[in-house]
C-alpha positions as CSV (number, residue, x, y, z in Angstrom):
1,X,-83.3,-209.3,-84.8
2,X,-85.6,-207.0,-83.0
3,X,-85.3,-208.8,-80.2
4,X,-82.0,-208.8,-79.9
5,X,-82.2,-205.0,-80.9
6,X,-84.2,-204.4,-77.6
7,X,-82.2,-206.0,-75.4
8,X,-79.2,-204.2,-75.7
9,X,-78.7,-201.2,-73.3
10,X,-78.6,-197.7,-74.2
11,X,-74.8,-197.6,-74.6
12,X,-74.7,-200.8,-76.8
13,X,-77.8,-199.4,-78.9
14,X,-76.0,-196.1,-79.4
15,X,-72.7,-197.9,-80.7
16,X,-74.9,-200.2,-82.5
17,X,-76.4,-197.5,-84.2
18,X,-72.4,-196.4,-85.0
19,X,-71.6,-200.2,-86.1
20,X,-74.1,-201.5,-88.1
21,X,-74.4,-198.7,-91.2
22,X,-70.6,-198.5,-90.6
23,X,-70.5,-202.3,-91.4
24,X,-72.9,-202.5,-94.2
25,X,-71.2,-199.9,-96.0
26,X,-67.3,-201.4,-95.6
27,X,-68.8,-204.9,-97.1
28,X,-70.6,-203.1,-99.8
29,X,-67.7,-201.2,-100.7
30,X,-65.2,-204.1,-100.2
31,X,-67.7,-206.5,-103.0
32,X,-68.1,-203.1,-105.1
33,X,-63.8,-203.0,-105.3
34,X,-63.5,-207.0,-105.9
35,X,-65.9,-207.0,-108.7
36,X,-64.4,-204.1,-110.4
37,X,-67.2,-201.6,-110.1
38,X,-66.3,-197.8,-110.1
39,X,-63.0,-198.1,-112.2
40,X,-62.8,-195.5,-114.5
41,X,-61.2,-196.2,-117.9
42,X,-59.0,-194.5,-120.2
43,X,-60.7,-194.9,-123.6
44,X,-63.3,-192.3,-124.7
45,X,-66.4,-194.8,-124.2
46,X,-65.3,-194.9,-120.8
47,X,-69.0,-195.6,-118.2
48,X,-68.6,-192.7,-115.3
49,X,-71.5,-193.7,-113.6
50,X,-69.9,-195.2,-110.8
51,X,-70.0,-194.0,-107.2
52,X,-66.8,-192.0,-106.6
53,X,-66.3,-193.7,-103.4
54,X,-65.8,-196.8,-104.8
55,X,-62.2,-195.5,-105.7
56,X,-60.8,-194.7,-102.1
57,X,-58.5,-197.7,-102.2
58,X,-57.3,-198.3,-105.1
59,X,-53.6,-198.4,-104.9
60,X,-52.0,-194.9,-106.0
61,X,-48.8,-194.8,-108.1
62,X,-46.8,-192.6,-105.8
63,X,-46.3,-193.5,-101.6
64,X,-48.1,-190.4,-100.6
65,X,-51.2,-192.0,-98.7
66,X,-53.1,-189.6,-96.4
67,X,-53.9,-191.5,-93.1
68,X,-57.3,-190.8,-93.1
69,X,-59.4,-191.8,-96.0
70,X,-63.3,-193.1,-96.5
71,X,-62.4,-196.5,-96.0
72,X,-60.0,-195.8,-93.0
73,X,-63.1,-193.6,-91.0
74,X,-65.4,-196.6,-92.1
75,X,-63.2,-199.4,-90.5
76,X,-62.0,-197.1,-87.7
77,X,-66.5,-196.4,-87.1
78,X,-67.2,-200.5,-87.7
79,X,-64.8,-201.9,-85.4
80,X,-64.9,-199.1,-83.0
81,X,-68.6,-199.6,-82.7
82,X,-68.7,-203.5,-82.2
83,X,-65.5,-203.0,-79.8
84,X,-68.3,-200.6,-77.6
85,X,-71.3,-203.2,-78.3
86,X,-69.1,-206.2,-76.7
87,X,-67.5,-204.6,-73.9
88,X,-70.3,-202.5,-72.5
89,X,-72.2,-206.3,-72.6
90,X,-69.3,-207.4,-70.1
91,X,-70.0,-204.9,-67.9
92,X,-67.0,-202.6,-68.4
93,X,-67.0,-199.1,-66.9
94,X,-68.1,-197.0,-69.5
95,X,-65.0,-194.8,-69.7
96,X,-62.9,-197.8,-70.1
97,X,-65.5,-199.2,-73.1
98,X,-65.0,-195.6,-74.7
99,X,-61.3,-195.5,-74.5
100,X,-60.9,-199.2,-75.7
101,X,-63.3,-198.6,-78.6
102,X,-61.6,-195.1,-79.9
103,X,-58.1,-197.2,-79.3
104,X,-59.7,-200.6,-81.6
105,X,-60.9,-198.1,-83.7
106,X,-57.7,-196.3,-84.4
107,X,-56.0,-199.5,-85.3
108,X,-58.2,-200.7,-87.7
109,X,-57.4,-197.4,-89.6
110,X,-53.9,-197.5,-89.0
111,X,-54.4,-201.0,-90.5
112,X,-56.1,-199.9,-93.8
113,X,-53.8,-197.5,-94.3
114,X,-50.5,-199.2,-94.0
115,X,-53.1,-201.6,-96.6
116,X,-52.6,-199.0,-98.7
117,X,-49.3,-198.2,-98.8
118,X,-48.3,-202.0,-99.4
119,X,-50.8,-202.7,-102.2
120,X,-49.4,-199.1,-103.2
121,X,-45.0,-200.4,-103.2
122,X,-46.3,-203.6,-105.0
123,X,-47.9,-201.5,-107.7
124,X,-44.5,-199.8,-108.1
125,X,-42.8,-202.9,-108.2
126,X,-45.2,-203.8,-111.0
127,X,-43.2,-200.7,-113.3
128,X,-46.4,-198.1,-113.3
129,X,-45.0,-195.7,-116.0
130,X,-47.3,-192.2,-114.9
131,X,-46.3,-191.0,-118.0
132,X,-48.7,-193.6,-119.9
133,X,-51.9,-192.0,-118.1
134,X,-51.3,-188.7,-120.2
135,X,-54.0,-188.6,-122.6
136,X,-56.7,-190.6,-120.6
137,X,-59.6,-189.8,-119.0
138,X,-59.7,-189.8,-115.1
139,X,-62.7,-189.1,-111.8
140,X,-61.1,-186.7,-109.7
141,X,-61.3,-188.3,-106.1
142,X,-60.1,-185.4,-103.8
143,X,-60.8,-181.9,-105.2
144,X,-58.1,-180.2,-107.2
145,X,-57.8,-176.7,-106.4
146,X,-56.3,-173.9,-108.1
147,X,-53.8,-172.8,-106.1
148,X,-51.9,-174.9,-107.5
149,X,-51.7,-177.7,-104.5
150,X,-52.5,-181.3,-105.5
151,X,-55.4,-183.4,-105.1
152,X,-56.3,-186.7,-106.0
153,X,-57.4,-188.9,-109.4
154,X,-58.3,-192.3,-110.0
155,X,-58.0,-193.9,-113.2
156,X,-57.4,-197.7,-114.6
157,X,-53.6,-197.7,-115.7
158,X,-52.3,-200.6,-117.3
159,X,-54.7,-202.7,-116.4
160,X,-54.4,-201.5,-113.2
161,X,-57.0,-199.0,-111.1
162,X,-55.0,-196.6,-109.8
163,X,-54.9,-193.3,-107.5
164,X,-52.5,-190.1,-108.4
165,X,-51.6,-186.8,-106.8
166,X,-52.9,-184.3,-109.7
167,X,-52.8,-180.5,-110.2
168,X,-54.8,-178.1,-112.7
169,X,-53.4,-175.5,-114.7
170,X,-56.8,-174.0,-115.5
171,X,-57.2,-171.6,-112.8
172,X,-60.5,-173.2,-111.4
173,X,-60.7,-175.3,-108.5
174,X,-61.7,-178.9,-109.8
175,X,-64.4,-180.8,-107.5
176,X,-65.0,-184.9,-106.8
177,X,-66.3,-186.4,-109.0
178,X,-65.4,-184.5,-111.7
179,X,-64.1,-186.2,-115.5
180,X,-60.5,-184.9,-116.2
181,X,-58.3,-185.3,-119.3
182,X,-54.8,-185.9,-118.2
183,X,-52.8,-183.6,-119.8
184,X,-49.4,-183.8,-118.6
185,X,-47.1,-184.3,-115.8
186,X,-46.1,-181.8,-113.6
187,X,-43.5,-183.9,-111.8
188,X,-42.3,-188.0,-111.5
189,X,-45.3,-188.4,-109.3
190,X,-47.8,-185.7,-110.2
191,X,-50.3,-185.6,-113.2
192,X,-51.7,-182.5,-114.7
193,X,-55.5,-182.5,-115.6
194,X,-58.0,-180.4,-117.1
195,X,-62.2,-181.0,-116.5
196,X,-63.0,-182.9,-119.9
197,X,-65.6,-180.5,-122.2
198,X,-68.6,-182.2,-123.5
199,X,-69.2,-181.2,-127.1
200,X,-72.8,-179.4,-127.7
201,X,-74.8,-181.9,-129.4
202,X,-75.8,-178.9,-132.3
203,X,-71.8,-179.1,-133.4
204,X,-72.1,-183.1,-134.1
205,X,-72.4,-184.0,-137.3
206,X,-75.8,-185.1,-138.9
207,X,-76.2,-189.0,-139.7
């Protein structure tokens, strides 16, 4: 390994360097999503010690997908980086290896995305009722501010780990990461949440 390290040129070493973390972290977050880890549950004994970024792609009840996502910049870095390491090995101008490996990269997260939006449709299809999720707990994904403009949740929904537009009514700016209790819905594809309270330990009751 090292010696195929040091035999790469400066150009193929510098999009190695993009590449390989880029790599190691898509794989590692692809087995993290197929084994379930990260999902945040609904019932009070809920475990919400997962990495937050194990939630980027979970499907999202409404079709309001932002192009760019952690995943998306992840495959767009992987692919764009190998794309650099082969061609600058074929002796490509290294204009023409940039512009190819920005170009590979691009479609790869054009390719997560529209991902997204079909695993998204399908979990429509599957009747997703939003109005089930008021009630239960969820991680906010993308902060919530108080302006009243949405961000995102994630949450498991029947049965299914989902990813909603959400808004706060408390008049605090809501960061990722974050519990929420799902309140209530502002519109057909909009939750309303407030940051869950943890009760002080003095105002439990004595065993």
């Amino acid at each position: 390994m090292i010696q195929w390290w040091n035999d790469l040129s400066l150009i193929q070493q510098i999009f190695g360097i993009i590449a390989i973390p880029s790599t190691v972290v898509l794989i590692i977050q692809t087995i993290l999503v197929m084994i379930g880890v990260g999902e945040v549950e609904g019932d009070a004994d809920v475990d919400f010690d997962a990495d937050v970024g194990d939630a980027v792609d979970g499907a999202e009840a409404s079709n309001g997908f932002a192009m760019i996502s952690i995943r998306g910049v992840i495959a767009f870095l992987a692919v764009g980086g190998w794309t650099g390491v082969v061609l600058d090995s074929t002796g490509a101008h290294l204009a023409i290896t940039i512009i190819v490996a920005l170009v590979a990269g691009f479609l790869a997260l054009l390719a997560v995305y529209l991902l997204m939006r079909m695993t998204g449709k399908l979990q429509d299809k599957g009747n997703i009722a939003l109005k089930n999720a008021v009630g239960k707990a969820a991680k906010v994904y993308i902060a919530v501010p108080d302006t009243g403009k949405s961000g995102k949740v994630t949450l498991t929904l029947q049965g299914r780990f989902t990813e909603c537009d959400a808004v706060t009514q408390s008049g605090k700016t809501i960061n990722p990461g974050t519990i929420v209790t799902i309140t209530g819905m502002a519109d057909a594809n909009t939750l309303i949440v407030e940051e869950r309270t943890v009760e002080p330990m003095n105002n439990q009751k004595e065993v």
